[in-house]
C-alpha positions as CSV (number, residue, x, y, z in Angstrom):
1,X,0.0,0.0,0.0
2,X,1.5,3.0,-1.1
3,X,0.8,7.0,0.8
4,X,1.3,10.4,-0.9
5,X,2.5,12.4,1.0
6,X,2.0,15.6,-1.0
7,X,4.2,17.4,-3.8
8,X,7.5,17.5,-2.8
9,X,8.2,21.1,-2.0
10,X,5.6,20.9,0.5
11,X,3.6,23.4,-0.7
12,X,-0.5,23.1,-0.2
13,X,-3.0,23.1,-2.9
14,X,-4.1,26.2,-4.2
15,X,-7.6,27.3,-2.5
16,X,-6.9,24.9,0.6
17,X,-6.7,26.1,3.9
18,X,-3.3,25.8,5.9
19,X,-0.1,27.4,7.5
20,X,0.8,28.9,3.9
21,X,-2.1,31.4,4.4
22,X,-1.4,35.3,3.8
23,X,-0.9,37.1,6.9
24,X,-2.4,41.2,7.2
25,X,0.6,43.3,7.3
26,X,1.2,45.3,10.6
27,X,1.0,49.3,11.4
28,X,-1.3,51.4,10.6
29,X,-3.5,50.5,7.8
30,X,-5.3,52.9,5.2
31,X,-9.0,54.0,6.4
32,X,-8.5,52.9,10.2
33,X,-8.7,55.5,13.0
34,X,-5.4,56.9,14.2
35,X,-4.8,56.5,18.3
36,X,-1.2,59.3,18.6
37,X,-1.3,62.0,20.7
38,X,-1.1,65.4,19.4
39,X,2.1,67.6,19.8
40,X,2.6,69.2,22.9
41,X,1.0,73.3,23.3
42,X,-2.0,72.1,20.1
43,X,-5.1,71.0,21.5
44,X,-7.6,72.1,24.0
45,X,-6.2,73.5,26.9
46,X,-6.0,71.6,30.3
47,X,-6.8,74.7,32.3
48,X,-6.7,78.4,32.8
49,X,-3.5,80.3,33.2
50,X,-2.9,81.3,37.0
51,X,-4.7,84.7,38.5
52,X,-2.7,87.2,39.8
53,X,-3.2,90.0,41.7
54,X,-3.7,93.3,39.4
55,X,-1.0,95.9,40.8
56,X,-1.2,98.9,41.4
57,X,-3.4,97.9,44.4
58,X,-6.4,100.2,46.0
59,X,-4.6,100.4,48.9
60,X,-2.4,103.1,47.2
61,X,-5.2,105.5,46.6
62,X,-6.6,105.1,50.1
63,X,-3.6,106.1,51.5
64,X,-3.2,108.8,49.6
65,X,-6.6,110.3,50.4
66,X,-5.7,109.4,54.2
67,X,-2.4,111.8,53.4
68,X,-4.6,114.3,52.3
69,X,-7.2,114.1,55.3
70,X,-3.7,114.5,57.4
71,X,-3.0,117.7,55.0
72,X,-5.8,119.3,56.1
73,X,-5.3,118.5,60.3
74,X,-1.8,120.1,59.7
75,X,-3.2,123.0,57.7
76,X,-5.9,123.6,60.5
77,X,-3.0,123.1,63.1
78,X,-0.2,125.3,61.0
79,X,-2.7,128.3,61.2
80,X,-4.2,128.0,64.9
81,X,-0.2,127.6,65.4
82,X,0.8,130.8,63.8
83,X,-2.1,132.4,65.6
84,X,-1.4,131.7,68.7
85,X,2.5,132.4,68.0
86,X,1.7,136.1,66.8
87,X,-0.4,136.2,70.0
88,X,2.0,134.8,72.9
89,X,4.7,137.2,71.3
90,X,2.5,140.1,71.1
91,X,0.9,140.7,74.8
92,X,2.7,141.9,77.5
93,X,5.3,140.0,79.7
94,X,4.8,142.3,83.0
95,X,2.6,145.3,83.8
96,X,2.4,148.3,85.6
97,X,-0.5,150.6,87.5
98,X,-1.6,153.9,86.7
99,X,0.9,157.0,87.5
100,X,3.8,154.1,87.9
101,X,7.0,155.1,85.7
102,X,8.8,152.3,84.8
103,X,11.7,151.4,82.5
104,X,11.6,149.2,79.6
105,X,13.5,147.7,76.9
106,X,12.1,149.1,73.2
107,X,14.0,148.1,69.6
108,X,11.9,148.9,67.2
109,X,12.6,145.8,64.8
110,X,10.0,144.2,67.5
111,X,7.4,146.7,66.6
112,X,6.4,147.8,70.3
113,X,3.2,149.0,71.5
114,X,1.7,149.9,74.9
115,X,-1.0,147.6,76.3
116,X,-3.9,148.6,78.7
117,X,-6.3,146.1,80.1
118,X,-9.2,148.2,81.6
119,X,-13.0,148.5,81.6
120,X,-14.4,149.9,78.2
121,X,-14.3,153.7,77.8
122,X,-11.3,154.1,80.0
123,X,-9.3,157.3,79.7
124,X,-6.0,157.1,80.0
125,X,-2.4,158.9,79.1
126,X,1.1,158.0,78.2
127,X,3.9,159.5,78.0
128,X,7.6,158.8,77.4
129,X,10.8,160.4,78.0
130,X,13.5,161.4,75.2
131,X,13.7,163.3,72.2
132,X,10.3,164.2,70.8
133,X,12.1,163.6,67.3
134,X,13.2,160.1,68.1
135,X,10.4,158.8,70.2
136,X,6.8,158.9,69.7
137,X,3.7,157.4,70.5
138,X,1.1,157.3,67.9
139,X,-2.5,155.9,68.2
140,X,-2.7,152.5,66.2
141,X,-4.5,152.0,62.5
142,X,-6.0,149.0,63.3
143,X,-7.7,147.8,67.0
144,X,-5.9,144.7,68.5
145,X,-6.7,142.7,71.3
146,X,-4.8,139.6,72.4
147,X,-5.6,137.7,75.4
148,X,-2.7,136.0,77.9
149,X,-3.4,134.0,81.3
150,X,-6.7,135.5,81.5
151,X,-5.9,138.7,80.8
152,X,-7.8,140.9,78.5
153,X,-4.8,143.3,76.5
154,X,-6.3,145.8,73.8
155,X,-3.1,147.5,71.9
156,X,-3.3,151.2,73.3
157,X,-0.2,153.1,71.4
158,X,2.1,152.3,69.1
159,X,6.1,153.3,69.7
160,X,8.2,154.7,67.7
161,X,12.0,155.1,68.7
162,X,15.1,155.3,66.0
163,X,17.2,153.1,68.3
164,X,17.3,150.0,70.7
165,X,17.7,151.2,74.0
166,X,16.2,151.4,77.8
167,X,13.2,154.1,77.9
168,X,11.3,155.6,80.8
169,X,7.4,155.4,80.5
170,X,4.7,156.7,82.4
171,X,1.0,155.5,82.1
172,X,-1.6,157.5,84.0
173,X,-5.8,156.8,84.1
174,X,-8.5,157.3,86.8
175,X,-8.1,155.4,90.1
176,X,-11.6,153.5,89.5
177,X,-11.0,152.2,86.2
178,X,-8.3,149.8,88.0
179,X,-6.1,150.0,84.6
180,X,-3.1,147.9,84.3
181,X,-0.4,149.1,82.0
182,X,2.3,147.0,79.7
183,X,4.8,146.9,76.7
184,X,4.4,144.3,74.2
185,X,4.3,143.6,70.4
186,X,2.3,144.3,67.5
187,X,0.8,140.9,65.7
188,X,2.8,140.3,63.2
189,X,1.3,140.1,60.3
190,X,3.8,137.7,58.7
191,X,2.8,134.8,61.7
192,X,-0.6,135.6,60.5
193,X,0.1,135.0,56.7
194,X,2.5,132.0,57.6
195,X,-0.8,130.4,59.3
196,X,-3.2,130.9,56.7
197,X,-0.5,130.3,53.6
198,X,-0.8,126.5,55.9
199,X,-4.0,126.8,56.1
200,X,-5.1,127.1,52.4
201,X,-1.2,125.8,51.0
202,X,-0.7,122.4,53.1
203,X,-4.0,120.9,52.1
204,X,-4.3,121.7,48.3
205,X,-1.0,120.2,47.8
206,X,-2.5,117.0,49.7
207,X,-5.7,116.6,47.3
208,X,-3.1,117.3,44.3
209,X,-1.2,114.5,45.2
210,X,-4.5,112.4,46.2
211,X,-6.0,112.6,42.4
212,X,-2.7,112.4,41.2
213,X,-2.2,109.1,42.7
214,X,-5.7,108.0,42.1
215,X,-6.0,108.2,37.7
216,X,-2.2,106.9,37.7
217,X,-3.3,104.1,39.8
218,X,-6.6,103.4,37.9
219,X,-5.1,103.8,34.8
220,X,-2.7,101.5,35.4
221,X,-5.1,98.9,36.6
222,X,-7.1,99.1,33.5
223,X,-4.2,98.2,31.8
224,X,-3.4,95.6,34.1
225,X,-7.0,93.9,33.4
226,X,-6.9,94.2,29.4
227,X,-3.5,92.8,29.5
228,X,-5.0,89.7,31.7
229,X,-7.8,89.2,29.9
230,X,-6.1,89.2,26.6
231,X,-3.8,86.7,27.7
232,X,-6.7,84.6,29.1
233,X,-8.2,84.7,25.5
234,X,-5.2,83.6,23.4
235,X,-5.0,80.4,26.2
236,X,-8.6,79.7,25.8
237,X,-8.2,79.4,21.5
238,X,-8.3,75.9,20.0
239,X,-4.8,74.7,18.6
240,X,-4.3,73.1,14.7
241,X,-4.9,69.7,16.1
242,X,-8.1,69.8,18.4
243,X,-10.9,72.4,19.7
């Protein structure tokens, strides 16, 4: 009994199934769906970019409206200051009585004046010594009253003298008026001007600086917030590869 046991290369018939099959190529193949991943930075993004704070903050135009609140409590201060400056150096330092003569002390870069602190309507004299042509005592422009340890001083006479030097001066008025006498100052009108130049001067240069600071500050926060939000929009756009 004889067996065949095929064609001798070993090949199988045509059409039969066996191990000499065709076998699909591998990789990817024409019409199948692709499973890469896109490049890195293309694509939908995997989150917003990080907030941060907008700068200048608001805390820079508070404190500059809290400078200028502080302007005007040194104004107010600056002027009561020069007020009460031009006072204290005006009234008297000591007095006398009525028919007293007493020596004092006159330049007349301090402006001096005589001071009498009596009842309203009080008479009264002065009169003192030297050289009619280089002292005088003229009645004052302008009425002044200044007030110092509870003591009432209206300026009386103003004195004239070409030098500094020691002068002998003699007040009289009636004995009931109970007048008191003394040598002081006239207010000086540049205390007076220095306090309300402060008063005006200090806080207008405080709400300069307060709107100042607050459009450079607000204009630079706008800025701040376009710039944000435009780089919050250019994160946000879809890449070549996905959306």
């Amino acid at each position: 009994m004889s067996h065949d046991f095929g064609s001798p290369s070993g090949g199988a018939s045509a059409g039969a199934p066996g191990h000499g099959a065709p076998q699909q190529p591998y990789g990817h193949q024409q019409g199948a769906p692709s499973y890469g991943y896109a490049p890195p930075g293309y694509g939908t993004p995997q989150g917003p970019p990080p907030k941060t704070k907008i700068k200048p903050s608001i805390g820079w135009i508070v404190g500059a409206w809290l400078v200028f609140v502080l302007s005007i409590i040194v104004g107010i201060a600056g002027f009561a200051g020069g007020i009460f400056s031009a006072i204290t150096d005006a009234a008297p330092t000591s007095s006398f009585g009525s028919d007293k003569t007493v020596t004092v002390r006159l330049d007349p870069a301090d402006k001096p004046a005589v001071y009498v602190s009596a009842e309203t309507g009080t008479k009264f004299e002065c009169q003192l010594q030297g050289d009619p042509a280089k002292v005088r005592l003229e009645q004052p422009g302008v009425q002044q009253t200044v007030t110092a340890d509870g003591v009432i001083w209206e300026m009386a006479l103003r004195v004239g003298v070409d030098k500094a030097g020691d002068y002998q001066l003699t007040c009289t008025a009636p004995e009931t008026s109970n007048a008191r006498f003394g040598v002081g100052k006239e207010i000086a009108a540049g205390s007076v001007m220095s306090g309300a130049v402060a008063l005006f001067a200090v806080p207008a240069l405080g709400f300069l600086l307060a709107v100042i600071v607050t459009i450079v500050v607000l204009v630079r926060r706008s800025g701040a917030r376009k710039r944000r939000a435009a780089a919050a929009g250019q994160w946000g756009q879809p890449g070549p590869y996905g959306g």
